[in-house]
N, C-alpha and C positions, 0 to 999 in steps of 0.2 A: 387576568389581564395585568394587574398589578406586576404580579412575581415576570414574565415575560418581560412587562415595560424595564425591570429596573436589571434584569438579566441578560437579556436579549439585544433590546432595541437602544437603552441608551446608550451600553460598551460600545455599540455600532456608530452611534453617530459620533462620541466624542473620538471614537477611533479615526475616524471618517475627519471631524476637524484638527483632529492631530497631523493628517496626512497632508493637508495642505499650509501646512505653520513649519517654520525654521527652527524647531524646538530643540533642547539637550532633555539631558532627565531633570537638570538644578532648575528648568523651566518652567515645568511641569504645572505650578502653581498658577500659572499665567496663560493656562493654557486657552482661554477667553480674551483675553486680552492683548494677540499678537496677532497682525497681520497677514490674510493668506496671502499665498503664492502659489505657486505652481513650481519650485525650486524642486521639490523634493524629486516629483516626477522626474525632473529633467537629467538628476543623477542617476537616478535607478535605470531608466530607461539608457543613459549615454552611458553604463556601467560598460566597461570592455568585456568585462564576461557574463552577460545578463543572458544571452542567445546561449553561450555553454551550461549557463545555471540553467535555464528554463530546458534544454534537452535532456541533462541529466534528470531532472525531476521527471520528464515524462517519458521517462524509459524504464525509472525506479516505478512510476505508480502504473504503468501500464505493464511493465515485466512486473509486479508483484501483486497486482489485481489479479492478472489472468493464472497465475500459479497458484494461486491462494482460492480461488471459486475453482478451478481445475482439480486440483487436490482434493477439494469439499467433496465435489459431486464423485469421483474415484471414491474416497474412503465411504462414501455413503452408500452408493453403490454397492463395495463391496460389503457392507458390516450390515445392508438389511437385511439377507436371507436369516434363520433361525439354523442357530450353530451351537453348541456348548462351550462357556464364558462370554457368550456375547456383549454381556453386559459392562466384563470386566474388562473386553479392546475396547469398547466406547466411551470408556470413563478414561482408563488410558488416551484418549485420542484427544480430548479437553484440556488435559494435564499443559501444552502452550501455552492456552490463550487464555485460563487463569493463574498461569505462574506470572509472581513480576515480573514487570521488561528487564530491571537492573539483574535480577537473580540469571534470566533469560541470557543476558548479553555478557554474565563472570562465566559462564557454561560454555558458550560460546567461544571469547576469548580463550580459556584456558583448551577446550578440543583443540582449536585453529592456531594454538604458539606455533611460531616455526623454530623454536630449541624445543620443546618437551610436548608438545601437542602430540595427543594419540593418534591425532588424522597424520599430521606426519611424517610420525614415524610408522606408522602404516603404510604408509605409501613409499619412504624409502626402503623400508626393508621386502617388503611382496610385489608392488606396483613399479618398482623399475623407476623410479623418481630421482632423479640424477642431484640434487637440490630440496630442499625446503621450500614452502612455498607458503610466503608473507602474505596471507590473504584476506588482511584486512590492512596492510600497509602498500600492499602493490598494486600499481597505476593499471598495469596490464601484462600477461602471463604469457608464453608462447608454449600452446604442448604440438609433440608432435606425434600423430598417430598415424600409421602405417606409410610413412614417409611424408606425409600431410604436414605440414608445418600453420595451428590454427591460433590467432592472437584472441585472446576476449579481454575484455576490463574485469580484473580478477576481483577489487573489491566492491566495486558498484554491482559485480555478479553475487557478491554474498554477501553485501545488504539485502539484496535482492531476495534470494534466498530464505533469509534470515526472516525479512518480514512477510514472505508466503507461508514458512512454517512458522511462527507466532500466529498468525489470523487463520488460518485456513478451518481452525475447528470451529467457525462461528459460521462458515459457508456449509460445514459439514451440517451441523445443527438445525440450518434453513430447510437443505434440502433434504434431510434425511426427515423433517416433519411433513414435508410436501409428497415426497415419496408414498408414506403410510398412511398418504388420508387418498391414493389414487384409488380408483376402483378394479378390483384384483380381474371382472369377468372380462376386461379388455384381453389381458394378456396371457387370459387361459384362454378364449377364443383365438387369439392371433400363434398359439402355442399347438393348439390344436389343428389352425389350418396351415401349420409347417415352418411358420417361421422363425430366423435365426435368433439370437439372442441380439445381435446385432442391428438386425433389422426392427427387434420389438423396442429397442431402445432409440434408434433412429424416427419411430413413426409412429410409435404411441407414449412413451414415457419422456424423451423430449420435449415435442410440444407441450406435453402439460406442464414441465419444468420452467419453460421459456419466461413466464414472468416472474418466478421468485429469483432466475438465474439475473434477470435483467436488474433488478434491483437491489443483487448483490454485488454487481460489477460498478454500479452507479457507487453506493455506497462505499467500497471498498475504493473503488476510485478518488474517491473525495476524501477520505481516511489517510491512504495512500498520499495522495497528494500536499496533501497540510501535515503529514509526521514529523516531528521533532526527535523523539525521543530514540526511536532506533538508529539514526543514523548517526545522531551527536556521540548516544554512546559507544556505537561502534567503533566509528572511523575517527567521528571529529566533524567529519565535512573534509577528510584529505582523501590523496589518490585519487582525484575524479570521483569522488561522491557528496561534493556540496549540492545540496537540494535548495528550493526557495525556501522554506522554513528554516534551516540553518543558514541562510544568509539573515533571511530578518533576524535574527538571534545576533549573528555579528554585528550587524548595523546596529542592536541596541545596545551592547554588552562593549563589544571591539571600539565603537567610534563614539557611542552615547549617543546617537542622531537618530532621535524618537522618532522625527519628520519622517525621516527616508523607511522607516522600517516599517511604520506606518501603512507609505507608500506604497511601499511594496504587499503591505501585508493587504492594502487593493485590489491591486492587480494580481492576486492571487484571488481573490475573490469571485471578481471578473471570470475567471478560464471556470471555476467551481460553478459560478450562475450556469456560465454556458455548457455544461458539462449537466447539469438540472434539466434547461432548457429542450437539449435532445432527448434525454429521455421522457421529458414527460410531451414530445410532441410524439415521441413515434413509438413509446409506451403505453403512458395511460390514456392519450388522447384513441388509440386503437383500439385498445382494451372498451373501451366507452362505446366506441361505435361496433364493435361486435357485441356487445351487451345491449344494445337498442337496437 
């Protein structure tokens, strides 16, 4: 109770009275001793690009949840059956999401140069690439396939990216132990009376997934949501991939306006409760009542 009170609960609340106070950092000391307001709020909220910040964010943590538990259950899928080296693609497959982010993110940059990057000079010299392509510096890319002219947000697409393959081996991990504790007579009876591979996965292997998947999306969502570190080192927060968490970073860093970062670093909290909230009403609250 102790180690929780002094970890947990108080960072929260003096966070919590910082959010309402007009602070800088040289403040700090005084942080008792200044009058609340509700100032902070009223910036953050009347920010001109607070609606663009908060879309980016939930395109990054919903495009990067759903490819990162996607990927998990693929690679786990494929790496249960009994194969020779098996051991050694699954250690392989971990090698992400124990490498540092910083080591993760020089790897990264140095593939993705648009002067010396192997991806593209790959791609101008075999893939027909008329141009290099800044894809950690461009706002938005136009390719054209088979006369199709398609724009995407090129660097928010690989942040994107970037943080589905860093995480992805911790979904693999989830479900490849969920996988090996199923019971094998389902799907030798369902194998037996004809059915597809697609089908046993659809209506026996599935559903038994359904709750370590759900609270891999929760979590990953919440992770997702609150990251700093890949997208600071990637981008910065440029070309359309400022997130909320690299705003709060600016607001302490760029202006020294503890209040406002604070503030923010609230209402991020806020959307993370409610994001709790649904799963555990139409999760564990289900879960319970098919157990009773």
């Amino acid at each position: 109770m102790l180690i929780v009170l002094l970890v947990v609960v108080f960072p929260f609340i003096w966070t919590f009275l910082i959010a309402f106070q007009r602070l800088r950092l040289i403040d700090l000391q005084n942080v008792f001793d200044v009058k609340l307001t509700l100032r902070n709020f009223e910036i953050v909220l009347g920010s001109p690009d607070l609606w663009r910040m908060v879309r980016t964010t939930l395109i990054y943590s919903i495009g990067g949840t759903a490819l990162s538990v996607g990927a998990g259950l693929l690679t786990a899928l494929a790496l249960r059956t009994t194969f020779v080296g098996r051991w050694f693609v699954r250690a392989i497959v971990l090698v992400p999401y124990v490498m540092p982010v910083v080591s993760a993110v020089l790897v990264w940059k140095t593939l993705l140069n648009p002067q010396f990057g192997p991806l593209n000079v790959f791609g101008l010299e075999h893939l027909g690439w008329d141009e290099p392509i800044a894809f950690l510096s461009e706002r938005s890319h136009t390719f054209g396939v088979l006369g199709i002219h398609l724009t995407v947000p090129m660097a928010l697409l690989t942040v994107i990216v970037f943080e589905a393959w860093k995480t992805f081996p911790l979904a693999f991990l989830f479900i490849l132990a969920r996988l090996q504790s199923l019971p094998k007579e389902l799907e030798e009876a369902a194998k037996v009376d004809g059915a597809t591979p697609l089908q046993r996965f659809r209506y026996i292997i599935l559903p038994q997934l359904s709750g370590v998947i759900a609270l891999l999306v929760l979590l990953r969502f919440i992770w997702t949501f609150q990251n700093f570190n890949d997208v600071y080192l990637l981008t910065g927060g440029a070309a359309g991939t400022e997130v909320v968490a690299v705003k709060v970073f600016n607001y302490l860093t760029g202006r020294n306006d503890v209040g406002s970062a604070a503030a923010l670093g609230q209402l991020m909290s806020i959307v993370l409760l409610a994001a709790f909230a649904v799963y555990y009403r139409y999760g564990v609250l289900r879960q319970e009542r098919a157990v009773a």
